[in-house]
VOTORLO-62267 format. One record per residue (C-alpha): x, y, z. Coordinates in steps of 0.02 Angstrom, whole numbers, plus 50000, padded with zeros to 5 digits. Each point is the difference from the previous one (the first is absolute). Example, Ala and Ser with C-alpha at 12.3 -4.5 7.8 and 13.67 -1.06 7.14 Angstrom:
2
506154977550390500695017249967
% end
This chain:
139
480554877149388501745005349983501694989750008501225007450151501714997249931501305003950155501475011149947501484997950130501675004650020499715020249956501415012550039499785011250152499465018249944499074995149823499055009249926498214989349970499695011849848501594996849926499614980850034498145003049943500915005249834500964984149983498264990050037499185010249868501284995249867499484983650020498145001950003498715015150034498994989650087500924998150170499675007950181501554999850120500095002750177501555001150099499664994650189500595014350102500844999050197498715007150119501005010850082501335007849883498774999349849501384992949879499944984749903500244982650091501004989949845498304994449902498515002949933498634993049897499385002749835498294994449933499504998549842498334991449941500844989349840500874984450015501215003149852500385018350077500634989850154500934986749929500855012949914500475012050106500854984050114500854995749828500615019849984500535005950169500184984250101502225002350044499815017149910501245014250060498995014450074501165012850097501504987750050498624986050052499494985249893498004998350031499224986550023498404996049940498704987150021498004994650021499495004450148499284986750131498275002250035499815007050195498704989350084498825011650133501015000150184498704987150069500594986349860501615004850037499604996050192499294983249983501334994749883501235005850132499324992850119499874983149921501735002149948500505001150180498974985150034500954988749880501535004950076499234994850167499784981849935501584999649957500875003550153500014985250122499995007850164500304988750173499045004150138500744989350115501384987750017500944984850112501555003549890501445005350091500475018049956501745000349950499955019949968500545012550099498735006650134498825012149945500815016750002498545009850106500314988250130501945002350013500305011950143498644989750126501304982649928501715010750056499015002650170499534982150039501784994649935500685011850110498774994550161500554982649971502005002949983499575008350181499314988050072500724988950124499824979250030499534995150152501524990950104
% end
């Protein structure tokens, strides 16, 4: 199985074989990928490179990690392991649920309110101020 290594921080308008060159100097035995926008077809900022040594990947980190590639400094790390989207779901999920707990919300409450009314209630407040100022005491 091969180790990702995520290259960020590319210059718009590379060129991946002049890149691929720079990634060969280091070691023959790397694969890189640049991740490409959908619609314009042009490189989003990163890639990923995969080799299948350890070494090879610790080394290129050591090389090219704040190397200057066109005007950009790259930066270059191990890539985190992407979990399948239904891991990703529960986890989010349960994430959401701790955040839940955490937040004590009152249902209901005898306090006084001492904010202001509730804003979607304002105009029908002006109109009962307004029917009370109008109306007259009995004599």
């Amino acid at each position: 199985m091969g180790i990702r290594i995520y290259i960020g921080n590319l210059p718009q308008g590379f060129n991946p074989k002049e890149f691929d060159s720079i990634l060969k100097s280091v070691s023959n035995s790397i694969r890189f990928k640049p991740v490409l926008d959908k619609d314009t077809k042009e490189c989003r900022g990163f890639g990923f490179a995969t080799t299948n040594n350890e070494d090879n990947a610790n080394l290129i980190i050591e090389k090219l990690n704040g190397f200057e590639f066109n005007g950009s400094k790259l930066r270059v790390e191990l890539s985190e392991k992407k979990d399948s989207s239904s891991s990703k779901r529960s986890s989010a999920n349960s994430n959401r649920n701790k955040k839940r707990k955490d937040f004590k919300k009152i249902v209901h409450s005898d306090a006084p309110n001492l904010e202001a009314p509730d804003p979607r209630w304002a105009g029908e407040l002006s109109k009962l101020k307004d029917l009370l100022a109008n109306q007259k005491t009995p004599a």
